[in-house]
N, C-alpha and C positions, 0 to 999 in steps of 0.2 A: 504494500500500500504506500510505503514511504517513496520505495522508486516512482513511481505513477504520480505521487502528489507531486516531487523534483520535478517529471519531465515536465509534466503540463506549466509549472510551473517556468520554467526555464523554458519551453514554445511560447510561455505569455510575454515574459521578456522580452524573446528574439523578435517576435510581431509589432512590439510596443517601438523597439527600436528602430526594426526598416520601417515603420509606418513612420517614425519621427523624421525618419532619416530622408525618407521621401517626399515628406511635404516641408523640410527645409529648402532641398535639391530643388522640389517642384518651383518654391516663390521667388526664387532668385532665377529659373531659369524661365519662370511664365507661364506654366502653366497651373492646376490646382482654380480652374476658373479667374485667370488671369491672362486667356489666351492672345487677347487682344493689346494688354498691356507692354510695352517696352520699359525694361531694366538697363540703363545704361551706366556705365563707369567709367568718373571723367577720364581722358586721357594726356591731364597736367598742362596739355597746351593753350595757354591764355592767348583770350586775341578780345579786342576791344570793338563792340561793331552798337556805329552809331545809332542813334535813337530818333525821329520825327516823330512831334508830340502836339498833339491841339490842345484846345484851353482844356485848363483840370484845375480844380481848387480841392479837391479830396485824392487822399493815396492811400490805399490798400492793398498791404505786402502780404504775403505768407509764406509758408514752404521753407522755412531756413534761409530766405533771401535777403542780404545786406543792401537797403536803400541807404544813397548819404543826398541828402537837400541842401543845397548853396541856394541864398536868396540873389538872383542873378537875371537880369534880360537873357542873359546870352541863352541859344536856342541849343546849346551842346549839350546831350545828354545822351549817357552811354549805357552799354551794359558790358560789363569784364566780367569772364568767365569761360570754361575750358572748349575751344572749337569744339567738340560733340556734344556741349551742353549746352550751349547759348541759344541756339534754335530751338531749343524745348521749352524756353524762358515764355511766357505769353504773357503780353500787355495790352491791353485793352483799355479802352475808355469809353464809357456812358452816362449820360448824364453829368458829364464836367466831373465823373470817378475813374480817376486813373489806378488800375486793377494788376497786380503784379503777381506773377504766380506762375507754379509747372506746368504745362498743356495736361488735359486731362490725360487718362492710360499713358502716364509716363511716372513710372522711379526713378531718379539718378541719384547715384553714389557720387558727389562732386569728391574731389580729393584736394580740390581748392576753393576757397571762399567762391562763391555767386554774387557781384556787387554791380549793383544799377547806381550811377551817379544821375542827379537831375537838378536843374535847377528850374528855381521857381518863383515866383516873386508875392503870389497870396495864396495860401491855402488856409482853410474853414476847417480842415480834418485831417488825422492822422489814424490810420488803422493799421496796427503789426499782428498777424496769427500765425501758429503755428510756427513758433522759435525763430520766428522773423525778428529784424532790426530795422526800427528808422535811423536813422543819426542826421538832426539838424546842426549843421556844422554853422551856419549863419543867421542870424535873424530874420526870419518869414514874418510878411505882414499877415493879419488873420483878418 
């Protein structure tokens, strides 16, 4: 009886484990009903690609994404981050809310900070989610 109780025991185990082992394996490689999702990992090469931005008086970061706001005319506003990540970046603007965030069905593992500089001369709002950063580096009128 004690063999029989060990084996099942020790097949509970073995199962317990490739089932862990499989749906780690699965989310990192997309599937596990993630089929449609992209996992990507930066690949360290920073490249800075310009920004065209219409009027916005609210900004809403998420995602682990570093915003820095200069209160400035100037119409130069960038995003730095690794060439396979910066295209996943999505910004949007509705309603004068400018929306910062990773394209839907996308993961990435940056291995280097994600920084959007902007600059801006009034904004009404600030919204950070999701271990996101503003950094107002200069005084914005409100």
């Amino acid at each position: 009886m004690k063999k029989v109780i060990q084996i099942v025991l020790i097949a509970g185990v073995m199962l317990f484990e490739c089932a862990s082992s499989a749906y780690a394996i699965g989310s990192i490689g997309g599937s596990n009903n993630q089929a449609n999702q992209q996992h990507i990992l930066g690949n360290g090469e920073i490249i800075h690609k310009p920004l065209v931005l219409t009027k916005y008086n609210i900004v809403s970061v998420s995602k682990g994404i570093i915003v820095n706001i200069n209160s400035s005319q100037d119409q130069k506003n960038e995003i730095i981050a690794e060439s396979n990540i910066a295209n996943l970046v999505q910004i949007t603007i509705k309603a004068e809310k400018l929306t910062i965030s990773v394209k839907s069905n996308s993961s990435i593992y940056p291995t280097k900070p994600i920084i959007v500089n902007l600059n801006a001369e009034n904004l009404s709002n600030l919204q950070a989610q999701n271990s996101a950063t503003i950094n107002v580096k200069s005084p914005v009128k409100t």
